[in-house]
N, C-alpha and C positions, 0 to 999 in steps of 0.2 A: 625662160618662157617656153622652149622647147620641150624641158622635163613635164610641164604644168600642162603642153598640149596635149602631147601623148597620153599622161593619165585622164586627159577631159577625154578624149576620145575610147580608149578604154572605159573610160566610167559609162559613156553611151550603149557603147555593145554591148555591156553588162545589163543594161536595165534591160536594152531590149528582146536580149534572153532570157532574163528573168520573167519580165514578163510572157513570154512564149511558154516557158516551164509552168507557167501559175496558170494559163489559158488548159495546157491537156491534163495540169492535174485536176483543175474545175472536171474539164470532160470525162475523165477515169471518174474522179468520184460520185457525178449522176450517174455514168451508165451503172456506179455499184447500189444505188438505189439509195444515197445520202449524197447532203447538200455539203460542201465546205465552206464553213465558216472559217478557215486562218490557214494560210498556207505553211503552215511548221510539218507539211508531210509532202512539201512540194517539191521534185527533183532542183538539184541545188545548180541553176547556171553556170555552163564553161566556156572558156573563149579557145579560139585558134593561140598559136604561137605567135602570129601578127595579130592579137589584140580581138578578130572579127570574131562575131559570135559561133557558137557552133552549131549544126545540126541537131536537135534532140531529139533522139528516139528512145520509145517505151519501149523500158527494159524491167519486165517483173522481179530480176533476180538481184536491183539493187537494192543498198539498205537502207534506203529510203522508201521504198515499197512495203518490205517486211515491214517497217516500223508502222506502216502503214493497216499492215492486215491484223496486226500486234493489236494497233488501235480499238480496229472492229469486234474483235476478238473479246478483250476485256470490257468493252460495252455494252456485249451482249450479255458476258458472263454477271453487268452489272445489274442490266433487267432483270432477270432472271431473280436475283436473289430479292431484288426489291418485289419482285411477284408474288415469291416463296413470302417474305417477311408480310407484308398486308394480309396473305390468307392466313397466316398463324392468329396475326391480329385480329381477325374477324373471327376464329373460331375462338379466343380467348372472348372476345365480349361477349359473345354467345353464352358461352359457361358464365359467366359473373352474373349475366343477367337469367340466366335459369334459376328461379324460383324453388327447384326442388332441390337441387345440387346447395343454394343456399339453407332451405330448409335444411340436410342435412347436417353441412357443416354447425350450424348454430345449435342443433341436437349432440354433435359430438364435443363442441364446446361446450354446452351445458352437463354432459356428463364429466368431462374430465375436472369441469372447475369441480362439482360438487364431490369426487373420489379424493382428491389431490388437494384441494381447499380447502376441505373442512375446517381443519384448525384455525383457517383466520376470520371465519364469517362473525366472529366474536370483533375482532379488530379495524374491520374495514369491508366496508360493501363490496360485494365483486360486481354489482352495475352501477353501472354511472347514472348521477340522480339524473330520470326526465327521459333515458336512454333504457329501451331492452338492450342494447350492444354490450359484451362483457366492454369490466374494466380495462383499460391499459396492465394492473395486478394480474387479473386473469390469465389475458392472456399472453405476459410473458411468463407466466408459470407455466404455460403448455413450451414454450420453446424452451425451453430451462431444467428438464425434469422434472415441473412439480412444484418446483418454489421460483415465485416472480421475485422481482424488485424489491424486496422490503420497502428499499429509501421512498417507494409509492405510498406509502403506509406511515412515513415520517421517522420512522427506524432507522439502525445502521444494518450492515451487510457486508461482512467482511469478505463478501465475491468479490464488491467491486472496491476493496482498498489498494493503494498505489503500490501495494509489497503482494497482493493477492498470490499472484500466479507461482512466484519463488517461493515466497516466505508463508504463507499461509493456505498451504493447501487446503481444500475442500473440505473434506471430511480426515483428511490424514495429519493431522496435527498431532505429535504425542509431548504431551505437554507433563511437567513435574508434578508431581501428587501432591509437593504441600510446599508453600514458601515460609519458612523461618524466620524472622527478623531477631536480631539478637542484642540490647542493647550491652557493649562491654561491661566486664564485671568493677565493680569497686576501685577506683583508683587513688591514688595520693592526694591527686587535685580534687578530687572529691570531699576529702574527711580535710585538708584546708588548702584554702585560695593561695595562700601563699606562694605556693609550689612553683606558677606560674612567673613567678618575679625571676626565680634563676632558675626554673627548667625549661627548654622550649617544649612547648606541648605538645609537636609528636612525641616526646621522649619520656611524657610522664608513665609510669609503671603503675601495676595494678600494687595494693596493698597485698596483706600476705591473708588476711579474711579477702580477698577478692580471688586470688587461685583457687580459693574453697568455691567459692562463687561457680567459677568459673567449670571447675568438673562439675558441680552440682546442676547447672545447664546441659552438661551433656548426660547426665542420667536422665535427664525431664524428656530429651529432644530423644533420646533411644527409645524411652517408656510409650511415646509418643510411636515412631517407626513402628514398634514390634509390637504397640496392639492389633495390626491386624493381622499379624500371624504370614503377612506376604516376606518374601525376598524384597531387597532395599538397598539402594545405593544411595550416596551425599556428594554434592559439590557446594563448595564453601568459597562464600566472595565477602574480601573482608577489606577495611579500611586498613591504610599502611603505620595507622598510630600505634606505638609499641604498647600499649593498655586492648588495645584490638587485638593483637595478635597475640598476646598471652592470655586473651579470652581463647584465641581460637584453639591455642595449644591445651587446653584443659577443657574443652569440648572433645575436641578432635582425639585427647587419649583416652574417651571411654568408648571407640571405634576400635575393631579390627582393621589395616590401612586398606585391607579390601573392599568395604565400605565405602572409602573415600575415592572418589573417583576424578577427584583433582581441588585444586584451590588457587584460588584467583586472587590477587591484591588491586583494587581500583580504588585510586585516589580520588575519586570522585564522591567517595563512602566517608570522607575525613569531617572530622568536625566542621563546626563554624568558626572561621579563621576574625579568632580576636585584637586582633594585632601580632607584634613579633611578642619579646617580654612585656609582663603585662606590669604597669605602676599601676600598687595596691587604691591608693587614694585618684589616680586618675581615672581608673575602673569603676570606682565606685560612682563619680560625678557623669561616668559616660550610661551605667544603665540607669541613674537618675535621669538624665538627656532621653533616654530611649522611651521611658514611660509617659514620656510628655508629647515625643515626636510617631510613637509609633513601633510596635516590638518588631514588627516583621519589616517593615521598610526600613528603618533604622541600619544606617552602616556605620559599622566600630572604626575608627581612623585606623587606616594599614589594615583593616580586616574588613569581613564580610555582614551583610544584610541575609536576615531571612531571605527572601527575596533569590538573593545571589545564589544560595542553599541548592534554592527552588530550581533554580535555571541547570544547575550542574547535575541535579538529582534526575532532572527530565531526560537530560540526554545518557544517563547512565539506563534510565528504564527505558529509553527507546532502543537502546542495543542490548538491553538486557531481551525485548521481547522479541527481536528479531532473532535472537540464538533458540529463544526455547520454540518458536514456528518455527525455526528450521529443522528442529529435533536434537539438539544439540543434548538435552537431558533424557535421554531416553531410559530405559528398565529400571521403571519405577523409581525414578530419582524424584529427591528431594533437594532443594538451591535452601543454604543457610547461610544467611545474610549480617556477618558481625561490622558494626556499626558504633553510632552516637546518640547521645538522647533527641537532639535536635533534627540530625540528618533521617535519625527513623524517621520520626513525626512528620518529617517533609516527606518522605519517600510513600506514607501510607497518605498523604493530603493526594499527593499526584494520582496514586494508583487508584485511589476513593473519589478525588473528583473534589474536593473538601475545599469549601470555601476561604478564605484566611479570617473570617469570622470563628468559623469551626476549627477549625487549625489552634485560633490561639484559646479555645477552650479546654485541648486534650492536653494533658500532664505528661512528660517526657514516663516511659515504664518504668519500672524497678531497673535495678545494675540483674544483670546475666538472666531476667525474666524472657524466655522465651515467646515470642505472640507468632501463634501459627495460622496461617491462610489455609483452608483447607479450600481444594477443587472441586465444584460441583459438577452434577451433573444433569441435565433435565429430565424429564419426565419420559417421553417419549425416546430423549435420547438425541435427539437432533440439534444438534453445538455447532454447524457450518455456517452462520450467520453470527453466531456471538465470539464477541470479542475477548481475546486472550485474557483481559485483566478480570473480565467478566464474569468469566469460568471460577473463582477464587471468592471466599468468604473467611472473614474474620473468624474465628472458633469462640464459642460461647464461651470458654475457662478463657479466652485471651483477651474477648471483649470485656470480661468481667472486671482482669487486673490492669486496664488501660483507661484511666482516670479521668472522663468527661467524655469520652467517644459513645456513641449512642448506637444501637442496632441500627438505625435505620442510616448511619456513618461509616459501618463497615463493611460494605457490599457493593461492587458499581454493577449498572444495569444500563442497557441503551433504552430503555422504557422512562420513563415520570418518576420521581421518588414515588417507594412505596409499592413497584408494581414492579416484580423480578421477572427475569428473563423465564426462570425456571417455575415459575409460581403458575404460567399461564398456559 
């Protein structure tokens, strides 16, 4: 009980210090010309040694003071700014609501659309139906350099793809002059089925008229290069089936190896995986099954669906077009693609866009017929919006000896069938 009175008593002296300290800091802060609302700046009450309160006197140079002038200080500095910030604001309304200042502007907007625009006034109004005010088109072609948004116009725009800024620069893309596609030449399994029963199919060989074949593609694929009289290099991506690589090896020796500026094996290029060994009679009732079920959706037991093809070919042209925006083919290079009858057709479905309607129209090529893409260019010249696969056109001699494919089948466009990128 004695401990408990002492602190009661102390607790007393304490208030009534405290409140004496909260009474002259009231008085200090009228006489500074502000009212206190909370005493967080008010000297902090002390007692004697025996508990009784103490005397307080006003002392400027505690830090409780400072904290005090500290206060006033940054209060004023806060008016201030908010003074500064509303007459900015009044002068800004001022200009918005001037009438010539906007007259001008909407004079310099209508010169720039009409210097910088021209090209699209074919494709898309630059004012908005009902509205003098430029398009949204408009005017982010003024903040843009020149060219807005395509995707306002329903178009793509390879500004704003997810790879843009690394993988596909601006205008600095140097991309291959022409993609080859090469179906292998001649093989065993080809001239009879059999083959398959005791050889596992990476391992079938070209016959001995298929090495013929095979150099005979690379005279085509050179004749090709050196009509236009430019410098030329090749890089060569080829399936790991040993009938692919004995293509590539009789390509590849009608090259100087300075020519060749590498060669890639991607299994991803492999046939369509028919099973392990194929039984002759079992095969035969499985593509009977497939003509009733479906050629492209159809999966071979232990093997692959068109379909499957698709899936594996896709992710080989997505890393295939990320190397050529990267410039991975630079000085005039050419990418020759030795392959499968199947895996081509799938590979030009992707890069064409080709429905599996159209797909199952086009005839696998000839054995070591070359079918060359050749790269376009536009008219103007301006390719920073079209897409990498876009740039590329079937070749007439290639379209010719590819068996159901149609002009208007070998060319992708971000526009409508029928209306090219380069045509407009």
């Amino acid at each position: 009980m004695g401990f408990s009175l002492r602190n009661s008593s102390a607790h007393h002296a304490n208030q009534r210090g405290w409140a004496s300290a909260c009474t002259a800091a009231d008085t200090t802060s009228h006489s500074l010309g502000h009212t206190a609302t909370s005493n967080s700046f008010a000297p902090t009450p002390s007692s004697n040694r025996d508990g009784s309160p103490s005397q307080h006197v006003r002392n400027d140079n505690t830090p409780s003071s400072a904290l005090q002038h500290q206060f006033l200080a940054l209060a004023a500095q806060v008016a201030e700014q908010q003074t500064l910030i509303a007459l900015q604001q009044r002068q800004l309304h001022k200009l918005q609501n001037d009438s010539d200042v906007r007259a001008r502007m909407a004079q310099q907007q209508q010169q720039s659309s009409s210097s910088k625009m021209a090209g699209y006034s074919s494709n898309s109004s630059l004012l908005m139906a009902g509205s003098s005010a430029p398009s949204p088109f408009a005017l982010q072609a003024q903040l843009m350099g020149g060219f807005g948004d395509r995707r306002l116009l329903g178009q793509y725009d390879s500004r704003f793809h997810s790879t843009n800024n690394g993988a596909t620069p601006k205008d600095y893309r140097i991309l291959p002059t022409r993609l080859i596609l090469v179906r292998h030449a001649q093989s065993e399994g080809n001239i009879c089925n059999t083959t398959y029963t005791t050889t596992p199919d990476p391992q079938v060989p070209l016959t001995g008229h298929g090495h013929h074949q095979a150099t005979a593609a690379g005279l085509k694929i050179k004749s090709v290069m050196e009509a236009s009289g430019e410098d030329y290099n090749l890089f060569f991506y080829t399936s790991p089936y040993k009938r692919s690589l004995q293509t590539y090896d009789g390509i590849s020796s009608c090259f100087p190896p300075s020519r060749i500026t590498g060669v890639q094996e991607e299994v991803q290029l492999r046939e369509q995986d028919f099973g392990n060994f194929q039984d002759q009679k079992g095969m035969e009732l499985e593509k009977s099954e497939r003509l009733r079920f479906g050629r492209f959706f159809y999966r071979f037991p232990n093997g692959e669906s068109g379909a499957d093809v698709y899936d594996r070919i896709t992710i080989f042209e997505d890393h295939l077009i990320r190397d050529i925006n990267a410039g991975r083919f630079a000085n005039n290079t050419a990418l020759v693609l030795v392959t499968h009858g199947l895996a081509l057709r799938v590979l030009l479905m992707r890069w064409f866009h080709w429905s599996v309607d159209e797909f199952l129209c086009v005839f696998n090529p000839a054995n070591a017929e070359p079918l060359v893409l050749e790269r376009q260019t536009s008219k103007d010249g301006s390719t920073a919006w079209t897409h990498t696969k876009a740039m590329y056109r079937l070749s007439p001699e290639s379209l010719e000896s590819l068996k159901g494919c149609t002009s208007d089948m070998c060319g992708t466009s971000v526009n409508p069938r029928g209306i090219s990128d380069f045509d407009v």
